[in-house]
TISE-566683 format. One record per residue (C-alpha): residue in three letters; residue number from 1; x, y, z. Coordinates in Angstrom, 3 decimals. Example, Ala and Ser with C-alpha at 12.3 -4.5 7.8 and 13.67 -1.06 7.14 Angstrom:
ALA;1;12.300;-4.500;7.800 .
SER;2;13.670;-1.060;7.140 .
***
This chain:
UNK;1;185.792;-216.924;-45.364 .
UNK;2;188.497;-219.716;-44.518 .
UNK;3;190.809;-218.368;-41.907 .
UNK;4;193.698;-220.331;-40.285 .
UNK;5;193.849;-218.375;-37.071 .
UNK;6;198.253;-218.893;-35.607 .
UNK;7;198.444;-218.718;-31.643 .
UNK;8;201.585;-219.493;-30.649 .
UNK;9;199.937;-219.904;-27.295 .
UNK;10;196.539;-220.877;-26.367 .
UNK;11;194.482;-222.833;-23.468 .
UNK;12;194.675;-224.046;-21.113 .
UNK;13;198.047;-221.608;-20.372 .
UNK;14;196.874;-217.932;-19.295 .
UNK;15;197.171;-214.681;-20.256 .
UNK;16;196.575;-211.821;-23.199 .
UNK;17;197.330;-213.684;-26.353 .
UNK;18;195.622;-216.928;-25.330 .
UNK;19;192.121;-214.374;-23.916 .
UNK;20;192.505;-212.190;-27.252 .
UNK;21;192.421;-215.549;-29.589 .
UNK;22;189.526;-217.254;-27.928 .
UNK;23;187.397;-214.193;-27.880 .
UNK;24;188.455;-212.834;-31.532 .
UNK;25;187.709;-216.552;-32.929 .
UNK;26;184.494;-216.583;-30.947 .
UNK;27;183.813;-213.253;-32.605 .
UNK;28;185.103;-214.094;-36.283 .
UNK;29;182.633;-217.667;-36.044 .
UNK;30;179.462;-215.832;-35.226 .
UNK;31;179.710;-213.520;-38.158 .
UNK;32;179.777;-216.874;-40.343 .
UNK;33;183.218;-217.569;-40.817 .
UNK;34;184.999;-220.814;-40.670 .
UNK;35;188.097;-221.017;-38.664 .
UNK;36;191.033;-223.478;-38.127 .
UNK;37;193.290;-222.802;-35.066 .
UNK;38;196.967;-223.673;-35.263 .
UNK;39;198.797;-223.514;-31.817 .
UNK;40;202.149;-224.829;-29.979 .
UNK;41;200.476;-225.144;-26.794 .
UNK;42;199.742;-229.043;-26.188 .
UNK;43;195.899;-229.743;-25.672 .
UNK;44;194.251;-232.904;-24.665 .
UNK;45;191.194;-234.042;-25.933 .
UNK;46;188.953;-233.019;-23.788 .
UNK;47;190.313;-229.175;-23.550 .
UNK;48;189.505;-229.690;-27.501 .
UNK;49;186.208;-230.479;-26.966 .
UNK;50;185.563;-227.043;-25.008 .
UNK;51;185.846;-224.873;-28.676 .
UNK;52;183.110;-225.133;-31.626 .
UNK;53;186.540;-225.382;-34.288 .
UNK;54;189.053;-227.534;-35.284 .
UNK;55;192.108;-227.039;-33.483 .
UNK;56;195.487;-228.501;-34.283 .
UNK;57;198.146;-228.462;-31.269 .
UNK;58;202.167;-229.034;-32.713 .
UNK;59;201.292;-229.796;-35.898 .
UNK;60;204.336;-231.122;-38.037 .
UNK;61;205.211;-228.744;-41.153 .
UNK;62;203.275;-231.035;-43.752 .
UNK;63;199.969;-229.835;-41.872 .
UNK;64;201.057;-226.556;-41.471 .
UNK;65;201.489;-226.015;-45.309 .
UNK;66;198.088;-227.627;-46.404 .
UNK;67;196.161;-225.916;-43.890 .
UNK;68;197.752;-222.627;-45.190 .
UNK;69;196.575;-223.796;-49.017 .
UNK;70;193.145;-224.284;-47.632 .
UNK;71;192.886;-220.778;-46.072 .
UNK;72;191.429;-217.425;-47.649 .
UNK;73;193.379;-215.977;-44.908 .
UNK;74;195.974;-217.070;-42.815 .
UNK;75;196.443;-214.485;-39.613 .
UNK;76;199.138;-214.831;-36.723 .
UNK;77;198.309;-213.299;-33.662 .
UNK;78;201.585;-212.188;-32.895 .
UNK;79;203.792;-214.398;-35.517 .
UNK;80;204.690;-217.504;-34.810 .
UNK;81;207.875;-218.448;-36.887 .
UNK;82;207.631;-222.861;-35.989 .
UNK;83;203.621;-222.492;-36.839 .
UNK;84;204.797;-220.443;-40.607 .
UNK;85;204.755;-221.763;-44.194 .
UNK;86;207.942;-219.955;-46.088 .
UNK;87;205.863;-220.480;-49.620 .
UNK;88;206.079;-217.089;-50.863 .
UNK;89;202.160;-217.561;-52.133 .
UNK;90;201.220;-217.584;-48.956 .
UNK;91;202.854;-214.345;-47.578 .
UNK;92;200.298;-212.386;-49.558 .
UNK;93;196.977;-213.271;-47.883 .
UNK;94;199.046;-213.325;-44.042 .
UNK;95;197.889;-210.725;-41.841 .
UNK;96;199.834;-210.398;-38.411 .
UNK;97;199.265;-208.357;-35.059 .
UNK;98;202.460;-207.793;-33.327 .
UNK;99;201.174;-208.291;-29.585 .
UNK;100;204.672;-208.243;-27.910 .
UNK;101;208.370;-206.603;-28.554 .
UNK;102;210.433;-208.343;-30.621 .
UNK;103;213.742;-207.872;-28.366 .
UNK;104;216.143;-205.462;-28.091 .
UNK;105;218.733;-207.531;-29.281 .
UNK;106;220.375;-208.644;-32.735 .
UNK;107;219.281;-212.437;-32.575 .
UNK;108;218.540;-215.013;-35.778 .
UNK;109;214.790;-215.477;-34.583 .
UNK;110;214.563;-212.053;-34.527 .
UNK;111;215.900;-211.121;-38.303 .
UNK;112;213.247;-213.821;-39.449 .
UNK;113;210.187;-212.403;-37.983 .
UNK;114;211.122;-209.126;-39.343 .
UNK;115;211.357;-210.707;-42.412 .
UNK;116;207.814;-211.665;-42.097 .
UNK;117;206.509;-209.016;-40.993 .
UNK;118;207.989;-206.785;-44.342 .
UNK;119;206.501;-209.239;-46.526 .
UNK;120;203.105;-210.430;-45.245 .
UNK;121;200.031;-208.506;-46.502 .
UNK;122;199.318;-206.736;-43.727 .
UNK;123;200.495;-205.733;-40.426 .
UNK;124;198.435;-204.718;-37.285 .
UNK;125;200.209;-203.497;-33.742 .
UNK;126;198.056;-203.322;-30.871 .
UNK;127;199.754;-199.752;-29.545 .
UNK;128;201.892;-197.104;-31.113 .
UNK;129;204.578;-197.916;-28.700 .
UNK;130;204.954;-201.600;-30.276 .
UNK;131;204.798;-199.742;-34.037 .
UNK;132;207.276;-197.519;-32.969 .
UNK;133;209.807;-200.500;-31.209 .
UNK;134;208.794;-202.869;-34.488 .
UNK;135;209.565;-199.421;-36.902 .
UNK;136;207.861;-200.826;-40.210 .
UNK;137;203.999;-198.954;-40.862 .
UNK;138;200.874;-200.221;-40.633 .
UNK;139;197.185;-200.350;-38.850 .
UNK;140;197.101;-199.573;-34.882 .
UNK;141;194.417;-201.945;-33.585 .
UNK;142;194.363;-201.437;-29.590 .
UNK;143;193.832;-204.901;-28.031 .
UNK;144;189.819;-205.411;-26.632 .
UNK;145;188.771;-206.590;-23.266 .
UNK;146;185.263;-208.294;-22.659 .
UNK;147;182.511;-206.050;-22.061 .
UNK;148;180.172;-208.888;-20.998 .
UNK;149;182.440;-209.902;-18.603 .
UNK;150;183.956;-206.788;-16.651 .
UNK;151;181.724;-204.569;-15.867 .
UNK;152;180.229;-201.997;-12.565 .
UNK;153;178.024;-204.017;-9.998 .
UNK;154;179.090;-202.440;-6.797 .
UNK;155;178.796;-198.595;-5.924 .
UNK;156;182.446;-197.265;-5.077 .
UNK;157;181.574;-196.120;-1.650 .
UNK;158;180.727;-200.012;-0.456 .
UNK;159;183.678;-201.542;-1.876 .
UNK;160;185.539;-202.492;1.162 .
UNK;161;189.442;-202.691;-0.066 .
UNK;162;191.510;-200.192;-1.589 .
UNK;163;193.791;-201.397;-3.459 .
UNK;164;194.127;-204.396;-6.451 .
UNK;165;196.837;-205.077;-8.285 .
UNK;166;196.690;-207.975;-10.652 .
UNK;167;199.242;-209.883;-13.173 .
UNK;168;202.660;-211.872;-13.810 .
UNK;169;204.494;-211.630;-10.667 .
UNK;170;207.705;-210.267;-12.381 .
UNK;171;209.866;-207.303;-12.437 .
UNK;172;208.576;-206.752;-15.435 .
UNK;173;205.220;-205.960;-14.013 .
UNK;174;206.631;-203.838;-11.599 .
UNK;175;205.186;-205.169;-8.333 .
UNK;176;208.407;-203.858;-6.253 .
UNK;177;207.222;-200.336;-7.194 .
UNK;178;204.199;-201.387;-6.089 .
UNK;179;205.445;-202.885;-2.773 .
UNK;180;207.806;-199.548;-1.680 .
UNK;181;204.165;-197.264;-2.483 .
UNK;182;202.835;-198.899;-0.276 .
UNK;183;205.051;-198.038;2.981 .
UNK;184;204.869;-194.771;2.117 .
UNK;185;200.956;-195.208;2.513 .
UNK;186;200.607;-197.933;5.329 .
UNK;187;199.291;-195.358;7.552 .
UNK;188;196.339;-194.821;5.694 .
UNK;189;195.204;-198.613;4.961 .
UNK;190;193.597;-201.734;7.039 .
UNK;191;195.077;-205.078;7.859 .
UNK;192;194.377;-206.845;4.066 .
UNK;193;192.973;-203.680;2.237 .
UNK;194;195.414;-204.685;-0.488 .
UNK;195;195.240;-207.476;-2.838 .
UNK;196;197.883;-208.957;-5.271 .
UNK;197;196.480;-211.758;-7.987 .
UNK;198;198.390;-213.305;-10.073 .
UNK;199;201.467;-216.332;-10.091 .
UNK;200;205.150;-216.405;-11.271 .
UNK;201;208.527;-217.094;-10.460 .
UNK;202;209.255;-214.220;-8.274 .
UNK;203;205.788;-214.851;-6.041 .
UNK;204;208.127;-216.183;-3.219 .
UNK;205;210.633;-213.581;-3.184 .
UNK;206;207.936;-210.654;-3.193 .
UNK;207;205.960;-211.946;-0.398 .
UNK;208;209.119;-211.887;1.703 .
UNK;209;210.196;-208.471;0.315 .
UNK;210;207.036;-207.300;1.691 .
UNK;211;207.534;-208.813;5.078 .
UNK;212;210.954;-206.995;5.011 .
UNK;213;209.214;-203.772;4.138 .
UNK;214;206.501;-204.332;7.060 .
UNK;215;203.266;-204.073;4.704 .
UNK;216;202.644;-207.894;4.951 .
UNK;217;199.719;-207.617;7.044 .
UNK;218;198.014;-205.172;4.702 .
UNK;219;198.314;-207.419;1.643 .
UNK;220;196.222;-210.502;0.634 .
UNK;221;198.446;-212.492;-2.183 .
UNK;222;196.267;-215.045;-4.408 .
UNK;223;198.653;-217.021;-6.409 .
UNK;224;196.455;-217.703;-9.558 .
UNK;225;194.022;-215.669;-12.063 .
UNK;226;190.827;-215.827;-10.279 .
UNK;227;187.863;-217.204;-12.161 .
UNK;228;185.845;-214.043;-10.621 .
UNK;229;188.173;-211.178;-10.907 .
UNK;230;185.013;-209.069;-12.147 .
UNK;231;183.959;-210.009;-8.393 .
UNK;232;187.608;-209.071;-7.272 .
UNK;233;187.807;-205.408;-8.955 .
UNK;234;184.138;-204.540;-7.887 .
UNK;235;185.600;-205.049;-4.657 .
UNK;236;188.315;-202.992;-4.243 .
UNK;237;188.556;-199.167;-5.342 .
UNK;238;191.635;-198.557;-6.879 .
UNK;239;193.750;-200.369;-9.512 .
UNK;240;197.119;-199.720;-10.125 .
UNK;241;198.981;-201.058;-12.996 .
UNK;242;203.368;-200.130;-12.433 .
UNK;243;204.291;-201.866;-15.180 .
UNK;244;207.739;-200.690;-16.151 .
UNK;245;207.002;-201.592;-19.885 .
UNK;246;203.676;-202.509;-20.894 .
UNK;247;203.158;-202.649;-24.892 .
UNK;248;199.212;-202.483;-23.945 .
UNK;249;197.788;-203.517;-21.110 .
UNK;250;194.351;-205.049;-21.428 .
UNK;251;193.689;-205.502;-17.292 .
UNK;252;193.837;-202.024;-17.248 .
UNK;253;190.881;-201.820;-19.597 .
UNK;254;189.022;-204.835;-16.858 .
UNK;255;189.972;-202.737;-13.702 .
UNK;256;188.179;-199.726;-15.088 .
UNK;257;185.323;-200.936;-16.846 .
UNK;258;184.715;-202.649;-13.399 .
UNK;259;184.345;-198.966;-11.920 .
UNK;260;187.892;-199.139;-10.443 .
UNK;261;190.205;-195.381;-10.267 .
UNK;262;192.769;-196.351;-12.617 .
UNK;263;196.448;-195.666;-11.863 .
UNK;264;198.725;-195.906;-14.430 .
UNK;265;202.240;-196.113;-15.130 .
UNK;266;203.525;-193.283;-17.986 .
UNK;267;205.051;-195.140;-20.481 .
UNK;268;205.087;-197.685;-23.585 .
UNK;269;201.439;-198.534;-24.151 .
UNK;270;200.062;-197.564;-20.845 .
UNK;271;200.747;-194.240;-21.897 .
UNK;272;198.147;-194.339;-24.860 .
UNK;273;195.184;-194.486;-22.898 .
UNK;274;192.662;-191.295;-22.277 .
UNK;275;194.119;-189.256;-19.508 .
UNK;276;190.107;-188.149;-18.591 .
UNK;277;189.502;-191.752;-17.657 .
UNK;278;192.932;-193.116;-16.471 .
UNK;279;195.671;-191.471;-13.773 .
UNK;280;199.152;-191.699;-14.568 .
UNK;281;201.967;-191.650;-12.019 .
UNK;282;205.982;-191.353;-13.263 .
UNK;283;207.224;-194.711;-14.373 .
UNK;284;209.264;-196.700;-11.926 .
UNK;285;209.378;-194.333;-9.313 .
UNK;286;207.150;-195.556;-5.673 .
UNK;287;206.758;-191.900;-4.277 .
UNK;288;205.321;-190.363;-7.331 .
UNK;289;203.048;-193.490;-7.247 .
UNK;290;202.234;-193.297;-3.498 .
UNK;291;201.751;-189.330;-3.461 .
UNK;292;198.990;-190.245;-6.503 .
UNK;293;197.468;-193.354;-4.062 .
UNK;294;197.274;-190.864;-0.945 .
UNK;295;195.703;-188.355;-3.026 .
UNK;296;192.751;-190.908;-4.205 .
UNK;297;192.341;-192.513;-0.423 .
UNK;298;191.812;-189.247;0.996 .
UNK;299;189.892;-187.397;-2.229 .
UNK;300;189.059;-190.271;-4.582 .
UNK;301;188.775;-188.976;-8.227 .
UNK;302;186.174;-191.003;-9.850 .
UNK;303;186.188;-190.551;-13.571 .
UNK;304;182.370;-189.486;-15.020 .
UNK;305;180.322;-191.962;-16.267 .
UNK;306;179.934;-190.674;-19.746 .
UNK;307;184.067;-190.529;-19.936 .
UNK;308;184.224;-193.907;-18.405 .
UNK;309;181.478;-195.161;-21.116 .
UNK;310;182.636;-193.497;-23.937 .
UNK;311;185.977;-193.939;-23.795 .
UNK;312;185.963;-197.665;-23.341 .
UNK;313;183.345;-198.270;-26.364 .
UNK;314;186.308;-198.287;-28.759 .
UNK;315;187.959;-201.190;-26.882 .
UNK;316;185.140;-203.612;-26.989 .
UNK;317;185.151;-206.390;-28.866 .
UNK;318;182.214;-205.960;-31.334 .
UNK;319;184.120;-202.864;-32.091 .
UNK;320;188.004;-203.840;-32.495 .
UNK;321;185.868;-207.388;-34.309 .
UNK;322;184.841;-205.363;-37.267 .
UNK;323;188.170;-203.955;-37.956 .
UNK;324;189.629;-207.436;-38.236 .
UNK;325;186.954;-208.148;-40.869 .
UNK;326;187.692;-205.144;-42.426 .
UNK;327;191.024;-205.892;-43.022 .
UNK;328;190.015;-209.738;-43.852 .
UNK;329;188.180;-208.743;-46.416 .
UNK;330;190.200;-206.431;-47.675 .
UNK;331;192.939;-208.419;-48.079 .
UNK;332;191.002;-210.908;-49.707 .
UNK;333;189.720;-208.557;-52.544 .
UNK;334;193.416;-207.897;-52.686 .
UNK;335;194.053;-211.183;-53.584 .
UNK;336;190.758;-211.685;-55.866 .
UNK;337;189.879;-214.889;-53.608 .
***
């Protein structure tokens, strides 16, 4: 099968879109396939040379229209309108997985990828919550996070920290929530029990915040994804996640299969996942979240392994893989290709 895999975004940036295309292409070559990447992120030779495929970064629109007549199938994760043909062939053998909201606004960007999405071949959301916001049907694939990768190496009773929180340091992410918990706990941690990974804009203002809220001393920031965050969860006993409005939330996935308790907030796509396995606290509010943090300091609730196991299974890769064949092949059958 010919696939021309569409990442708007792709290394050597960071985060979900850019992890979920290098793993799914990874997957897709091993079963035989030949792919073709198509991104907007720039790459230099040598970050080229790190991938087994070709890989095309800004290609102008001539490219972008042959390499959509050479493939079987042509599949955007998450669309990319600039990376698009507008041949109306080639909307029938387009698959696309909607990884983010579209906005909440009435905007011309946002009429066109809707416009996509009701006439491509097939459409894939990664949680109910992004169906739902996106309101057209079709296939709920949840998002997969790498088993090989994150996985239990250290017994919960001799990980020495409590707490890890890690992502985009944005509002978004909901690190202030985070922050005010944590006063309401401070009598129950250690000097640097808590860590915060992750970089963005707001890095400066909420390392000051916390100064302002007195639980500086308790907090270790690291302003970049760590290459050994497997290392970083096994280390720490609970992971809490306050997003304010998550459409999936693949970390969450790491932090548990790394033996973490996970703490949740209850909304949007972090609201999907098992309640056996995963705690919830309300969204946006720090007491709720610090009465659920006291409760697992004092009594931790450690989910059972066979929960734990079984529940992640269906968000491994060699499982959430063969539904994107599925689908591939499907579509090409479809199409009598």
């Amino acid at each position: 099968m010919k696939i021309l895999f569409i990442s708007s975004t792709f290394y050597p940036s960071i985060g979900g879109i850019q992890t979920f295309s290098q793993y799914l292409i990874k997957y897709l070559i091993k079963k035989k396939n030949n792919v073709i990447l198509i991104t907007n992120t720039k790459m230099n030779k040598n970050e080229k040379k790190k991938f087994n495929y070709q890989i095309f970064d800004k290609p102008n629109q001539k490219k972008i229209n042959k390499l959509h007549d050479w493939a079987n199938i042509i599949f955007h994760n998450h669309l990319s309108i600039r990376l698009s043909s507008i041949k109306f062939r080639h909307f029938k053998k387009t698959i696309i997985t909607t990884q983010y909201w579209l906005g909440d606004r009435f905007s011309l960007i946002k009429f066109f990828k809707r416009i996509f999405l009701i006439l491509c071949s097939q459409r894939i959301f990664i949680s109910k919550a992004i169906m739902d916001h996106v309101n057209l049907n079709g296939k709920i694939f949840f998002n997969f996070y790498n088993e090989k990768i994150f996985f239990k190496i250290k017994p919960f009773t001799k990980r020495k920290k409590q707490i890890i929180f890690v992502g985009r340091m944005t509002d978004e992410k909901g690190v202030e929530i985070l922050l005010k918990a944590i006063t309401e706990i401070k009598n129950l941690l250690k000097i640097n029990e808590v860590t915060f990974i992750g970089s963005g804009d707001e890095l400066k203002r909420y390392i000051i915040l916390s100064k302002e809220l007195k639980v500086f001393k308790y907090i270790n920031f690291i302003n970049r994804s760590h290459k050994s965050l497997r290392g970083y969860f096994n280390n720490h006993k609970i992971h809490v996640v306050p997003s304010k409005k998550e459409p999936f939330g693949i970390v969450a996935l790491e932090g548990n299969a790394s033996g973490c308790i996970s703490i949740l907030s209850n909304n949007y796509g972090l609201a999907e996942f098992d309640k056996k396995t995963f705690q919830f606290f309300e969204s946006n509010d720090y007491i709720s979240l610090s009465r659920t943090l006291i409760k697992n300091i004092k009594k931790p609730s450690i989910p059972k392994n066979v929960n734990r196991k079984n529940n992640l299974s269906k968000y491994q890769l060699s499982h959430i893989g063969k539904k994107y064949l599925s689908i591939f092949y499907n579509v090409m059958e479809k199409n009598n290709v």
